[in-house]
C-alpha positions as a Markdown table, in Angstrom:
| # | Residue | x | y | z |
|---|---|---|---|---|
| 1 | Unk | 0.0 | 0.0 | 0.0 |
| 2 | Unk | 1.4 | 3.8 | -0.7 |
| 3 | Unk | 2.6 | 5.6 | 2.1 |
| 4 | Unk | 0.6 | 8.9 | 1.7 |
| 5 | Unk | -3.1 | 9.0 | 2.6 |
| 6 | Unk | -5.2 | 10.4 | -0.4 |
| 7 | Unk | -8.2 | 13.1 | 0.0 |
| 8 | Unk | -10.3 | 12.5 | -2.6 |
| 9 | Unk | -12.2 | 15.6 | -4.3 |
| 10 | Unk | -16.5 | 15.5 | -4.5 |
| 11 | Unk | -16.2 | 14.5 | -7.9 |
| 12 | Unk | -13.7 | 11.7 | -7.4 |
| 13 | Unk | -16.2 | 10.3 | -4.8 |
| 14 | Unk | -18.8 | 10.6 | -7.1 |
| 15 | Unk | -16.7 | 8.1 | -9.3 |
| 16 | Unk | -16.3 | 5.5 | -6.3 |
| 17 | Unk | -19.8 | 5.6 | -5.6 |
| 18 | Unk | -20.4 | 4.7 | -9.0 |
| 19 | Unk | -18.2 | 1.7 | -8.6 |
| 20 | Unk | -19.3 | 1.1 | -5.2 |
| 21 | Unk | -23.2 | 1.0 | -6.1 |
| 22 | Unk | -22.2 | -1.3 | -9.6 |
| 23 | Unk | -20.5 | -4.1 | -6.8 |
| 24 | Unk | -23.5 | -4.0 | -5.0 |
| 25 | Unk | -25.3 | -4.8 | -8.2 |
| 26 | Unk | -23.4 | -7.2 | -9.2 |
| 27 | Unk | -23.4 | -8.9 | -5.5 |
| 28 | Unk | -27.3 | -9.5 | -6.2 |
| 29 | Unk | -27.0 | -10.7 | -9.2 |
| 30 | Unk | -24.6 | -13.1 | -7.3 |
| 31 | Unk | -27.2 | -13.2 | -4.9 |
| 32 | Unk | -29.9 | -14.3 | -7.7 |
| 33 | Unk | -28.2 | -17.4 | -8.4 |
| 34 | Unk | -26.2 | -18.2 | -5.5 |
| 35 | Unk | -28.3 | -22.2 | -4.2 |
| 36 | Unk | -27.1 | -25.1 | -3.1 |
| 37 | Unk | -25.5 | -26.9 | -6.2 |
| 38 | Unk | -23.9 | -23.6 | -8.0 |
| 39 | Unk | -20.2 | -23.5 | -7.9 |
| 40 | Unk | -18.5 | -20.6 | -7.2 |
| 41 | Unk | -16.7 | -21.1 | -10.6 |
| 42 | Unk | -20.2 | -20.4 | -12.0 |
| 43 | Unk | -21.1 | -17.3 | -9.7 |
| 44 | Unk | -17.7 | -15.8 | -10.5 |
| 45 | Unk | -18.3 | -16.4 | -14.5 |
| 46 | Unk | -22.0 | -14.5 | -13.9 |
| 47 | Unk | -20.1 | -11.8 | -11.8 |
| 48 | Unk | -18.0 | -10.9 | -14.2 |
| 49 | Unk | -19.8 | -10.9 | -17.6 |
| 50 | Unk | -22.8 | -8.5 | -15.4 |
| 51 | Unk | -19.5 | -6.2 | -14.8 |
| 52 | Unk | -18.4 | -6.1 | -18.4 |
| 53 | Unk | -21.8 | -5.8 | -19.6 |
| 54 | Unk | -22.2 | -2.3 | -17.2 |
| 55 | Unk | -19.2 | -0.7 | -19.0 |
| 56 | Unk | -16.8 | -1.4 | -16.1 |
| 57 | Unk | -13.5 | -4.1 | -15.4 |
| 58 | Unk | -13.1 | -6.7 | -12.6 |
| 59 | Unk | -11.1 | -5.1 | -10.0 |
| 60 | Unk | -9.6 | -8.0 | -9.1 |
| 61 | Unk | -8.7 | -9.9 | -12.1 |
| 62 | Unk | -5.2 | -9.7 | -13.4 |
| 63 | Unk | -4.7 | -7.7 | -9.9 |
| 64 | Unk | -1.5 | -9.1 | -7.8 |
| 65 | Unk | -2.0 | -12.5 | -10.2 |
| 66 | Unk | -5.8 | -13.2 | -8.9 |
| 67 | Unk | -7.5 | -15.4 | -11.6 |
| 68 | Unk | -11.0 | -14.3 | -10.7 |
| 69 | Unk | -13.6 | -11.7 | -10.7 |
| 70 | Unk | -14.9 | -12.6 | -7.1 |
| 71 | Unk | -13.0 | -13.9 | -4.4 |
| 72 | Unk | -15.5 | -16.7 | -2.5 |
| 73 | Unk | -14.7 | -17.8 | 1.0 |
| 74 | Unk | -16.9 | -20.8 | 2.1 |
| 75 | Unk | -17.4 | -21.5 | 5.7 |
| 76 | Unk | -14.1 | -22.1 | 7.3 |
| 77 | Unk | -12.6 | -19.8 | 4.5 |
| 78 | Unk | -11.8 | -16.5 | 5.9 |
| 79 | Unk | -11.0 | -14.5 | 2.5 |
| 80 | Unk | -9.4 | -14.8 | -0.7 |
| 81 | Unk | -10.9 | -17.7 | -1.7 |
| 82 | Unk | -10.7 | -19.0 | -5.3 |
| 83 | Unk | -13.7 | -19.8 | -7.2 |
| 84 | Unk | -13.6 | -23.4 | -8.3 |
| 85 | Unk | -15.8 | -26.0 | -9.7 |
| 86 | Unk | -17.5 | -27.9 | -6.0 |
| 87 | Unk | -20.9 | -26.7 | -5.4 |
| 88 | Unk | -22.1 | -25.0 | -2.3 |
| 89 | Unk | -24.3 | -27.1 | -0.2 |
| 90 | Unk | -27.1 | -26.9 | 2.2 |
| 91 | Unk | -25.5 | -24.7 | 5.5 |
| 92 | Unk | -22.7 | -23.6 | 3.9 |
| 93 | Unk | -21.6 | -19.8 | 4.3 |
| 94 | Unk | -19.9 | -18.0 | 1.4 |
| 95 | Unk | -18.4 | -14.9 | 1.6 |
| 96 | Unk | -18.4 | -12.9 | -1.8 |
| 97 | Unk | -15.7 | -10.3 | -2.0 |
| 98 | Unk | -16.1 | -8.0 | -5.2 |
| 99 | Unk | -14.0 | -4.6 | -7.0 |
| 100 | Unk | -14.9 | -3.0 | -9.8 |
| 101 | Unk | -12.7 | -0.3 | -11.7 |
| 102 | Unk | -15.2 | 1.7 | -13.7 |
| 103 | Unk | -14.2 | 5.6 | -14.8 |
| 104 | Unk | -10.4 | 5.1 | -13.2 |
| 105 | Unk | -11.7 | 4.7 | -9.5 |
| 106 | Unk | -12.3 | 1.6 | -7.9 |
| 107 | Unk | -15.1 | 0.4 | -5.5 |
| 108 | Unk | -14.8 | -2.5 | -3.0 |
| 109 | Unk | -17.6 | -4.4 | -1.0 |
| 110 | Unk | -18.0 | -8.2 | 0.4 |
| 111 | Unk | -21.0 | -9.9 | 1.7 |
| 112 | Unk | -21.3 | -13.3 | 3.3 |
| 113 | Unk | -24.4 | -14.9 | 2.2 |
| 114 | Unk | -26.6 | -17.9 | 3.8 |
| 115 | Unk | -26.6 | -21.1 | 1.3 |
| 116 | Unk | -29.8 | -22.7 | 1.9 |
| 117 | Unk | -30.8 | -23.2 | 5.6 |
| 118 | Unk | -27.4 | -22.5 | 8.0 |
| 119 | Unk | -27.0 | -23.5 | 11.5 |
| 120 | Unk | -28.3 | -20.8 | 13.9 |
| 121 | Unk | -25.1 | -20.3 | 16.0 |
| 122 | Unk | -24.2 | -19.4 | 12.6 |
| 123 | Unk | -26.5 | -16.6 | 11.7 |
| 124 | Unk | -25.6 | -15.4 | 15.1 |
| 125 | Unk | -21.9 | -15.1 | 13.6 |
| 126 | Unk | -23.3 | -13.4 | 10.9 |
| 127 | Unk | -25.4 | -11.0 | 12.5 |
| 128 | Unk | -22.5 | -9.9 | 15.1 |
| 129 | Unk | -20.2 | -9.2 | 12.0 |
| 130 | Unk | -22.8 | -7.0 | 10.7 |
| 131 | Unk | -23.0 | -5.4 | 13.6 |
| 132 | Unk | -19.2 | -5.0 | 13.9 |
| 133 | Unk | -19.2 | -3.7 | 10.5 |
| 134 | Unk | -22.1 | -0.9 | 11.5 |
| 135 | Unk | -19.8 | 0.0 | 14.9 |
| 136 | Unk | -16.9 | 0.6 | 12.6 |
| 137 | Unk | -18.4 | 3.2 | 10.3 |
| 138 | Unk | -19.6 | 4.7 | 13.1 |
| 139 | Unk | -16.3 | 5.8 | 14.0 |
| 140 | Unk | -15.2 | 6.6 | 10.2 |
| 141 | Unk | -15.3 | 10.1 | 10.8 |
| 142 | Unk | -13.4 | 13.5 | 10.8 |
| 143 | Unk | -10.2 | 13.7 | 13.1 |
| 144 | Unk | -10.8 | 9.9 | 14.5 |
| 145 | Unk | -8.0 | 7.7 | 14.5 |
| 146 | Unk | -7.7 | 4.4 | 12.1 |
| 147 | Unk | -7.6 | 2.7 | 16.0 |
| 148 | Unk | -10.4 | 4.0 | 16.4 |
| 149 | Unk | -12.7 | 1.6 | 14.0 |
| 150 | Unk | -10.6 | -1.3 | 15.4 |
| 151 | Unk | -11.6 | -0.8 | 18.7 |
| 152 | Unk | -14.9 | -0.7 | 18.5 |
| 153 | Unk | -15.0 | -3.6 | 15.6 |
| 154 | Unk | -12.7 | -5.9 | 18.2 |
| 155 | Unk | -14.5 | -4.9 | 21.3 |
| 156 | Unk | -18.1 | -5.9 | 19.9 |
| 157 | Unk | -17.1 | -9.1 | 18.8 |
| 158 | Unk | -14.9 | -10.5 | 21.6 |
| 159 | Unk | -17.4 | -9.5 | 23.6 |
| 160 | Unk | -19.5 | -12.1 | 22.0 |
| 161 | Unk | -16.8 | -14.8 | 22.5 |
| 162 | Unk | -15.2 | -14.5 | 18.5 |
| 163 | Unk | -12.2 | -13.8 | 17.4 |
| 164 | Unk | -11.3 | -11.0 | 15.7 |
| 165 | Unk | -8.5 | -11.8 | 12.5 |
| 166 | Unk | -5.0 | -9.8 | 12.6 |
| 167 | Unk | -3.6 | -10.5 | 9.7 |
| 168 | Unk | -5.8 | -8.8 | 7.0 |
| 169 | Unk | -7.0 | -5.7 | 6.9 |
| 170 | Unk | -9.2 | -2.6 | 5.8 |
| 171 | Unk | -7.7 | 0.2 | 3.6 |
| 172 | Unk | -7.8 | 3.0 | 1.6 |
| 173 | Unk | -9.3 | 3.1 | -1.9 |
| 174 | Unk | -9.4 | 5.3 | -5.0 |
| 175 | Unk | -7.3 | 4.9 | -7.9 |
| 176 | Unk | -5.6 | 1.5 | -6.8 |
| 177 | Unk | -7.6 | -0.6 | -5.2 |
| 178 | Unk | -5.4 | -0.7 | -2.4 |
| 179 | Unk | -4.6 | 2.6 | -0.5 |
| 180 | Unk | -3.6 | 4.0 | 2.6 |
| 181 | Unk | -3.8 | 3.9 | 5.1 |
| 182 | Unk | -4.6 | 0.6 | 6.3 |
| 183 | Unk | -7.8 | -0.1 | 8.7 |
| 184 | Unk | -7.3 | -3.0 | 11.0 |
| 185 | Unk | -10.4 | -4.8 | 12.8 |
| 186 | Unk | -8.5 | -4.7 | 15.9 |
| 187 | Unk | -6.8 | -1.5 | 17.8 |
| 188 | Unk | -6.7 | 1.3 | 20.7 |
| 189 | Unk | -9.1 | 4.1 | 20.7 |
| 190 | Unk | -7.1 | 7.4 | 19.6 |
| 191 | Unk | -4.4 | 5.2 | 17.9 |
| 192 | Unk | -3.7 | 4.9 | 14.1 |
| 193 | Unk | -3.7 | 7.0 | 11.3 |
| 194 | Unk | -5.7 | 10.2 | 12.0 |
| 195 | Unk | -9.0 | 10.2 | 9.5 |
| 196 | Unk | -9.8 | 13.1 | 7.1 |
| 197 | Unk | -12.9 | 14.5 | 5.1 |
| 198 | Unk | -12.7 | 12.7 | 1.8 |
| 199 | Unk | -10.7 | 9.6 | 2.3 |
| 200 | Unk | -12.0 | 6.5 | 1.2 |
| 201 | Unk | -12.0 | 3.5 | 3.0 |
| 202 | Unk | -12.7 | 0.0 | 3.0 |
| 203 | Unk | -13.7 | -1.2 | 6.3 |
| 204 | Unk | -14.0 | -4.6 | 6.1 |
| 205 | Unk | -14.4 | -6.9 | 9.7 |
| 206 | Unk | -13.5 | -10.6 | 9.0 |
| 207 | Unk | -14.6 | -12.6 | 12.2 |
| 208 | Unk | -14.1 | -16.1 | 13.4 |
| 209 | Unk | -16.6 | -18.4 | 15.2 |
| 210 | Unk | -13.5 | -19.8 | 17.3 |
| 211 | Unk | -10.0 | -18.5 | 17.4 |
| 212 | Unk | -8.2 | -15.5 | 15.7 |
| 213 | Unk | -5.5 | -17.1 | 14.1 |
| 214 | Unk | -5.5 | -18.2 | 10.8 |
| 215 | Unk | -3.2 | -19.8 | 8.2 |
| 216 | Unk | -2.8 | -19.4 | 4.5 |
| 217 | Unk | -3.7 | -22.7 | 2.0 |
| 218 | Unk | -1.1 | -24.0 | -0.6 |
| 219 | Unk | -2.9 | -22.3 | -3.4 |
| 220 | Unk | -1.1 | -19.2 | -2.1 |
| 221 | Unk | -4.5 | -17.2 | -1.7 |
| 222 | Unk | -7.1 | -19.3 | 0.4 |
| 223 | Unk | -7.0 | -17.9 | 3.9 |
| 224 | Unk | -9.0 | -20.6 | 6.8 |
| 225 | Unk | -9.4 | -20.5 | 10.2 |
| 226 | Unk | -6.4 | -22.6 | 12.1 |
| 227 | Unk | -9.8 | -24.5 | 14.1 |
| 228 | Unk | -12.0 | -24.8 | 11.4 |
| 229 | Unk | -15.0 | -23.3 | 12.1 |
| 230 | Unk | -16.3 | -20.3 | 10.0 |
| 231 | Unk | -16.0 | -17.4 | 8.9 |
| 232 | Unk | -18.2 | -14.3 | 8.2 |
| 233 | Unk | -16.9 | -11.0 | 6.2 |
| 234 | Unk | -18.7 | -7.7 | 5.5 |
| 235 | Unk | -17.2 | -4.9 | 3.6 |
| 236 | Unk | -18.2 | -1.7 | 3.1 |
| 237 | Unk | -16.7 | 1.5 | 1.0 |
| 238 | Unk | -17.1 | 4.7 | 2.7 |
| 239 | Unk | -15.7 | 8.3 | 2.8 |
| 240 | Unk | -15.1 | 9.7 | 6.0 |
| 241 | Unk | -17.2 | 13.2 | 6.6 |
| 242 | Unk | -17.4 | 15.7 | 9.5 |
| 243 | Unk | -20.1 | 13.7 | 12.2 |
| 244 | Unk | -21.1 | 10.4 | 10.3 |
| 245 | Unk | -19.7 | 8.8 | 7.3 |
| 246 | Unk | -21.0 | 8.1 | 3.7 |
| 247 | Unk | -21.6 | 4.7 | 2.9 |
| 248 | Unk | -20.6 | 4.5 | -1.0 |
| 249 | Unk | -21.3 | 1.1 | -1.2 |
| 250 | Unk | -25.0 | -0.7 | -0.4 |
| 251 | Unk | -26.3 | -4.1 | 0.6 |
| 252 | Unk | -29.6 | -3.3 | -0.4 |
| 253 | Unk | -29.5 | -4.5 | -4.3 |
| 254 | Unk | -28.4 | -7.6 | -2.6 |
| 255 | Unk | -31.2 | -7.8 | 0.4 |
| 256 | Unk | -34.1 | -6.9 | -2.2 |
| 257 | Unk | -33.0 | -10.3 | -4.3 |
| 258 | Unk | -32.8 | -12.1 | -0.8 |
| 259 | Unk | -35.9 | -11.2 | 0.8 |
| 260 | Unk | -37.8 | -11.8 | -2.5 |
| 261 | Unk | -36.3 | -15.8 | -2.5 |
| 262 | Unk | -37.6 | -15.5 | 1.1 |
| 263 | Unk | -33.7 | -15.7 | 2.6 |
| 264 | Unk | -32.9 | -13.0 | 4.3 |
| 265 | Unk | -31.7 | -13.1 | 7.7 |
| 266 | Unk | -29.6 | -10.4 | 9.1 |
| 267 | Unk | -30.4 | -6.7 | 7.7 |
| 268 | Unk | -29.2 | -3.3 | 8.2 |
């Protein structure tokens, strides 16, 4: 990630908003199809033919070597997940990470989605990241600290027994789709990287059922819980304002497709 932290001018916002809102578009048409029996391999090959067809390019293709247009993270898998060819199956969690580059600017968001009918200790997991997610906008704003989202993303969710991940991170976004500064899920209040009007962040929690520590696969970008158990991750793009911060990006494409299948189960 580059060193200097970028303040983005109204109409370069604009421009990530326009990415932003075309991930969350293309997330529900991910979440049209996505059923027990799809492979990711298939979702990935929808994702990215709805993103060419809207005049924009995979973020993440071609992008440090990545294959795909999506990056899907099933159960256990905490991120970077590679789409493949096994279908999903009943209870089975898949977290669908997503960039577009459309207009020069970027736009990031990830949402884990329910694949048929998942365990409830599960939704709970779910839920909680969510609401992690929500806590750390809330502190996305004008002369708070980068340690400042951490905090309150690590305190909510330890306090409900999870573990927060370390390794990966939240960060800045613009004209690469990595930027400074970086935004950990973890931290001290009034640490960090001190937040201005007009930077762009992702904020992105990643939270285990069990411990924090995870391990990388063989494939050299599959990232699973040491224990096992799952994983949810929620990703937002935002700018940080004066007060509260603007959400660029939007789960609610996604929720409309959901709730009309009758599968929604954490909102907000």
């Amino acid at each position: 990630m580059g060193k200097s932290v970028i303040i983005l001018s109204e109409d370069e916002i604009a421009l990530v908003r326009e990415s932003s809102l075309l991930v969350g578009r293309t997330l529900a048409e991910v979440a049209r199809h996505i059923a027990p029996g799809i492979t990711t391999g298939k979702l990935d090959a929808i994702a990215e033919e709805f993103i060419r067809d809207h005049g924009a390019v995979p973020g993440f293709k071609g992008l440090y070597g990545c294959p795909s247009t999506l990056l899907t993270s099933v159960n256990e898998q905490v991120v970077h997940g590679l789409p493949d060819d096994r279908p999903l199956q009943d209870g089975d969690i898949a977290s669908v990470d997503c960039g577009v580059l459309m207009n020069g600017f970027y736009g990031d968001s990830a949402y884990t989605f329910c694949v048929g009918e998942v365990a409830s200790e599960t939704s709970e997991l779910l839920h909680a990241t969510r609401e992690c997610l929500a806590l750390g906008i809330e502190q996305a704003v004008e002369h708070n600290r980068t340690g400042d989202i951490g905090f309150a993303i690590q305190q909510h969710a330890e306090r409900k027994g999870y573990g927060v991940v370390r390794e990966l991170v939240g960060h800045g976004v613009g004209r690469k789709l990595h930027e400074a500064p970086e935004v950990p899920n973890y931290g001290k209040r009034g640490h960090g990287v001190r937040l201005k009007s007009g930077m762009a962040l992702a904020i992105e929690p990643m939270i285990n059922m069990g411990v924090k520590e995870v391990k990388q696969m063989s494939d050299g970008w599959t990232v699973v819980t040491k224990d096992g158990k799952p994983s949810a991750h929620f990703e937002h793009t935002v700018v940080v304002r004066a007060g509260k911060a603007e959400v660029l990006s939007t789960f609610q494409y996604i929720e409309d497709v959901l709730e009309k299948k009758g599968e929604l189960i954490t909102k907000g």
